[in-house]
C-alpha atoms as a printed R data frame, in Angstrom:
    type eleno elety resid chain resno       x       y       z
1   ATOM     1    CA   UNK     A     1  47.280   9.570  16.562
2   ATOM     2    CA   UNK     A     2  45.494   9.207  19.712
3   ATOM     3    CA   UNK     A     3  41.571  10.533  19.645
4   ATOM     4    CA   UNK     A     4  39.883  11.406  22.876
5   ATOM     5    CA   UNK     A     5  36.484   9.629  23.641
6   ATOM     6    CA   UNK     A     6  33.994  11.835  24.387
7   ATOM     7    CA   UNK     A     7  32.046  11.621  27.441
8   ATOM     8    CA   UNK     A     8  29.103  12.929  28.602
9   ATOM     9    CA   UNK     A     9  25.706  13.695  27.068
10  ATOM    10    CA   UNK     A    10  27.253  14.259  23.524
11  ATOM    11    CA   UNK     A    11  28.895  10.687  23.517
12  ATOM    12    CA   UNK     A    12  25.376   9.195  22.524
13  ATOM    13    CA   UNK     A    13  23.308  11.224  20.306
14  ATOM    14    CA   UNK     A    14  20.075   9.064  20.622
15  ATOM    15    CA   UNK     A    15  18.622   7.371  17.113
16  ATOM    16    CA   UNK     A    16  15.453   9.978  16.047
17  ATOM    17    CA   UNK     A    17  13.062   8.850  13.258
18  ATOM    18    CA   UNK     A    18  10.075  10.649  12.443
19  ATOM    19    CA   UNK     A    19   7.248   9.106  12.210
20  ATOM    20    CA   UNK     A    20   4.776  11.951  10.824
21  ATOM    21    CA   UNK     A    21   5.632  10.845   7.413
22  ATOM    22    CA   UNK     A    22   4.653   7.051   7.796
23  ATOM    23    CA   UNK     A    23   1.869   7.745   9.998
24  ATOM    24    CA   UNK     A    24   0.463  10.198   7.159
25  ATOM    25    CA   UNK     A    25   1.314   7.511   4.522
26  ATOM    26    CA   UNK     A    26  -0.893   4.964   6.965
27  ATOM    27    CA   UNK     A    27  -4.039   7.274   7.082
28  ATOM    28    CA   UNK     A    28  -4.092   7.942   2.969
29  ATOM    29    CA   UNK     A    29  -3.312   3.809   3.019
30  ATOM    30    CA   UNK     A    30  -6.436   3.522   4.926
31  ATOM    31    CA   UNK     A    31  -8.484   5.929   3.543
32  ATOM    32    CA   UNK     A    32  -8.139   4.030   0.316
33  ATOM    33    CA   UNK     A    33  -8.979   0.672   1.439
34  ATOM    34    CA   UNK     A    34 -12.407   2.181   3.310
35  ATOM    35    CA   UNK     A    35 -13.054   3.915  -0.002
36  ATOM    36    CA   UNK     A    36 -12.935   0.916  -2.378
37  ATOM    37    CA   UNK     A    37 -14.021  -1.951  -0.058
38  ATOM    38    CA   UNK     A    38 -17.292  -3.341  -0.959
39  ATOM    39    CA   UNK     A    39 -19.645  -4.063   1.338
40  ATOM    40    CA   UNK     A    40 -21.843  -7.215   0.265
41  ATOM    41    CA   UNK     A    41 -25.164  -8.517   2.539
42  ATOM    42    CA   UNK     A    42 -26.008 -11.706   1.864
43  ATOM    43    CA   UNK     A    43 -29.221 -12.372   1.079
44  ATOM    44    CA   UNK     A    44 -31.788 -13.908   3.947
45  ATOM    45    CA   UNK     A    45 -33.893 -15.614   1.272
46  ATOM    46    CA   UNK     A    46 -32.727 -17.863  -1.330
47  ATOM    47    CA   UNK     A    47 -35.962 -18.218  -3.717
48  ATOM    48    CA   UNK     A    48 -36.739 -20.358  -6.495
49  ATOM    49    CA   UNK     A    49 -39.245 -18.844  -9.400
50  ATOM    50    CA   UNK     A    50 -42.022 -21.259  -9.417
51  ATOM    51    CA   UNK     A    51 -42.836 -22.630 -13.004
52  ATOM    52    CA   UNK     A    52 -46.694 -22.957 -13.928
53  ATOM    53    CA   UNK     A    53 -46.660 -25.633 -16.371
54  ATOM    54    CA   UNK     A    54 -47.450 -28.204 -13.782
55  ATOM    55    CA   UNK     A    55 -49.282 -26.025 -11.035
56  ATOM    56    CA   UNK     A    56 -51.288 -27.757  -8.316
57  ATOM    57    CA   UNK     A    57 -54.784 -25.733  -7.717
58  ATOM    58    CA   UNK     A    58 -54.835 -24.549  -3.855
59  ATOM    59    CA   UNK     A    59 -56.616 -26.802  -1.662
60  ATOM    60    CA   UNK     A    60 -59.755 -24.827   0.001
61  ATOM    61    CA   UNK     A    61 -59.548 -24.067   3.557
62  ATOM    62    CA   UNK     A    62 -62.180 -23.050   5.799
63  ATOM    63    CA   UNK     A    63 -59.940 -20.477   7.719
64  ATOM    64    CA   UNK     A    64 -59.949 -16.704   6.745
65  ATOM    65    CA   UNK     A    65 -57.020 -16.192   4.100
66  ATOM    66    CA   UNK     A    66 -55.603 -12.831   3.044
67  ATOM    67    CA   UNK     A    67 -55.136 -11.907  -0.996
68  ATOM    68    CA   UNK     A    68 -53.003  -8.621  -1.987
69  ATOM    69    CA   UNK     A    69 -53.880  -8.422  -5.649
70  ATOM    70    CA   UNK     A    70 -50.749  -6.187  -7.862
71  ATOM    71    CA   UNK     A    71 -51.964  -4.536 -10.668
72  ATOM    72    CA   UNK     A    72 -49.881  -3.882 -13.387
73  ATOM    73    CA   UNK     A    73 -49.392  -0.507 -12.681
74  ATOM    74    CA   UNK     A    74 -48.199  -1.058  -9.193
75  ATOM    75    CA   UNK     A    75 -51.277  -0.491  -7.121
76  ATOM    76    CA   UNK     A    76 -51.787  -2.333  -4.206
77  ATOM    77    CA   UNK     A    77 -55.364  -4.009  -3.538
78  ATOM    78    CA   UNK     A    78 -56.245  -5.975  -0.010
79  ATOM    79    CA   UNK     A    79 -59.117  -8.541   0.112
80  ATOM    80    CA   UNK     A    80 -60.545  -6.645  -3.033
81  ATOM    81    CA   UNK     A    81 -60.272  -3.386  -1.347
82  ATOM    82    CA   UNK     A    82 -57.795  -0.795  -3.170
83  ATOM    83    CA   UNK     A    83 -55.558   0.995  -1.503
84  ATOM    84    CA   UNK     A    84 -55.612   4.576  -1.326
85  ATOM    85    CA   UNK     A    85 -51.744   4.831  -1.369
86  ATOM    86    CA   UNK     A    86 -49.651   1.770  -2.776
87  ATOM    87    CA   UNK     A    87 -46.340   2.662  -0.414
88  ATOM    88    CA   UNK     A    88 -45.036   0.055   2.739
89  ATOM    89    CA   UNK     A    89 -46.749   1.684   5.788
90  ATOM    90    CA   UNK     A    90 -49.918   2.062   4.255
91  ATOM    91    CA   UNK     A    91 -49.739  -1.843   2.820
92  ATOM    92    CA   UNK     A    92 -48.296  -2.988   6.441
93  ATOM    93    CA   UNK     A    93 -51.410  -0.771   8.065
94  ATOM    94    CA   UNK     A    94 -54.113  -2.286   6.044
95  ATOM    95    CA   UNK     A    95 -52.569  -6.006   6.540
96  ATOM    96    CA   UNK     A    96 -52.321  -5.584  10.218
97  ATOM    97    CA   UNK     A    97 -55.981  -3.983  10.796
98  ATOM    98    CA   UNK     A    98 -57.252  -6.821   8.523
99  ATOM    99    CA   UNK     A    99 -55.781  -9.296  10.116
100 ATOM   100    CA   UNK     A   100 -56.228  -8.207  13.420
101 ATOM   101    CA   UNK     A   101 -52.877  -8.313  14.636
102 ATOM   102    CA   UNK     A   102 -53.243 -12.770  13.563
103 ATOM   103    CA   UNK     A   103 -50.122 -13.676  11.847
104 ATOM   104    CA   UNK     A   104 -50.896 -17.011  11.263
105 ATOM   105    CA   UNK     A   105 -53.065 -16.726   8.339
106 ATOM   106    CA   UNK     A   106 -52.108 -17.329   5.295
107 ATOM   107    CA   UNK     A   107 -50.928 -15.037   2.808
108 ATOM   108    CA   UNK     A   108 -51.913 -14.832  -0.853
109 ATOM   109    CA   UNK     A   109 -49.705 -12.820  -3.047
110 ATOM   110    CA   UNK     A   110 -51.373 -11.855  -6.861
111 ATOM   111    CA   UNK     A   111 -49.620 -10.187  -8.794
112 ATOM   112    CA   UNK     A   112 -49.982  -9.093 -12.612
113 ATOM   113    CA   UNK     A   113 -47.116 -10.420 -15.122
114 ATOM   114    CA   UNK     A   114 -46.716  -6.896 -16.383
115 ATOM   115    CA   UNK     A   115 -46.212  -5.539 -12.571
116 ATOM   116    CA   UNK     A   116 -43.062  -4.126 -11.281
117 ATOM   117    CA   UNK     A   117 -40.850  -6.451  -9.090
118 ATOM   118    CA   UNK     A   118 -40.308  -3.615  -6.583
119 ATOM   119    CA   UNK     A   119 -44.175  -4.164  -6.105
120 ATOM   120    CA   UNK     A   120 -43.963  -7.610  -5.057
121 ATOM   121    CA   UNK     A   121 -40.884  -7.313  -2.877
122 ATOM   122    CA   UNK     A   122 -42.736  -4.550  -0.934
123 ATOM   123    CA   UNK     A   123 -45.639  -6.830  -0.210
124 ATOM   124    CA   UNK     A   124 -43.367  -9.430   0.545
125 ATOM   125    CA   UNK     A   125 -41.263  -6.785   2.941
126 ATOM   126    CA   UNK     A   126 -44.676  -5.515   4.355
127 ATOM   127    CA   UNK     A   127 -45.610  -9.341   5.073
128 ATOM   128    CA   UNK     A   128 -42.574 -10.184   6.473
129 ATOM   129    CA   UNK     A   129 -42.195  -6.916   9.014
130 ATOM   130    CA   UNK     A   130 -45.607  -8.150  10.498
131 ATOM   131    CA   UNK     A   131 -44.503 -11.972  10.803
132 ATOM   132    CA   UNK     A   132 -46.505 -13.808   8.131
133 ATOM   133    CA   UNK     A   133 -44.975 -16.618   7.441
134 ATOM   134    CA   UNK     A   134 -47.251 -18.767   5.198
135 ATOM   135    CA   UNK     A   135 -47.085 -17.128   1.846
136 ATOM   136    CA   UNK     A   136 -48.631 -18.271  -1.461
137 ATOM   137    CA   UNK     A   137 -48.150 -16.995  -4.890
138 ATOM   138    CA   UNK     A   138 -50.746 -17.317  -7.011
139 ATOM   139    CA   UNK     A   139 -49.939 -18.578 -11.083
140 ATOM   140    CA   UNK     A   140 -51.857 -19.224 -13.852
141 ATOM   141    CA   UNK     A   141 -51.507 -22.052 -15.878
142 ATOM   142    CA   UNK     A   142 -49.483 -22.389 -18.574
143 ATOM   143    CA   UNK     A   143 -51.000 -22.199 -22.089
144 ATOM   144    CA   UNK     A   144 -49.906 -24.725 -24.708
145 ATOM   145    CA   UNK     A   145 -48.428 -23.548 -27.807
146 ATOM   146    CA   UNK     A   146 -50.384 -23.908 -31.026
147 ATOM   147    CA   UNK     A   147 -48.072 -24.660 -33.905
């Protein structure tokens, strides 16, 4: 039995796949991965908790310091001066008219043991944003236990 070739455009029906199906199964694929991916910022300051049971009292100096003083509620006090608002832009206003735009001088930081951490990272945040870079926390000794 003898078959005929075609010839012509029906000799080669051209390959078709469709792709809408994989290119939908791509998206969901990447939806996924955006939606569980973590993204982690790596801290810019490594800090070590100073211990006061062998603190070093501050040397004097005769230049003009500044002290922010935490109270345990969270208020915010400059130079002995209380804040009427203990936020960030009223902490970074008061630093910067005391200071007098100076960003060299040091930095005291004093804040109660009972006071909220977010409180000292603001002053911290508010110090930093204004380029003071000589910061000092301020400890007090450590008592001795009586036995």
């Amino acid at each position: 039995m003898k078959f005929r070739r075609r010839t012509g455009s029906a000799a080669r029906d051209e390959a078709f796949i469709n792709l809408a199906s994989l290119i939908d199964v791509v998206f969901v694929l990447l939806l996924f991965f955006v939606v569980t991916t973590t993204f982690n910022k790596p801290s810019q300051m490594k800090l070590e908790l100073p211990e006061a049971d062998s603190a070093q009292p501050a040397e004097p100096n005769a230049t003009k310091s500044l002290e922010i003083s935490i109270t345990a509620d969270g208020k915010f006090a400059l130079n002995d001066k209380a804040l009427v608002q203990s936020d960030l832009t009223s902490l970074m206003t008061a630093l910067q008219r005391e200071s007098a735009g100076d960003n060299t001088l040091p930095l005291i930081i004093s804040a109660d043991g009972r006071a909220p951490h977010q409180t000292v990272i603001t002053a911290m945040d508010a110090a930093g944003k204004l380029g003071f870079s000589r910061l000092r926390f301020t400890t007090i000794e450590a008592r001795a236990e009586k036995p």
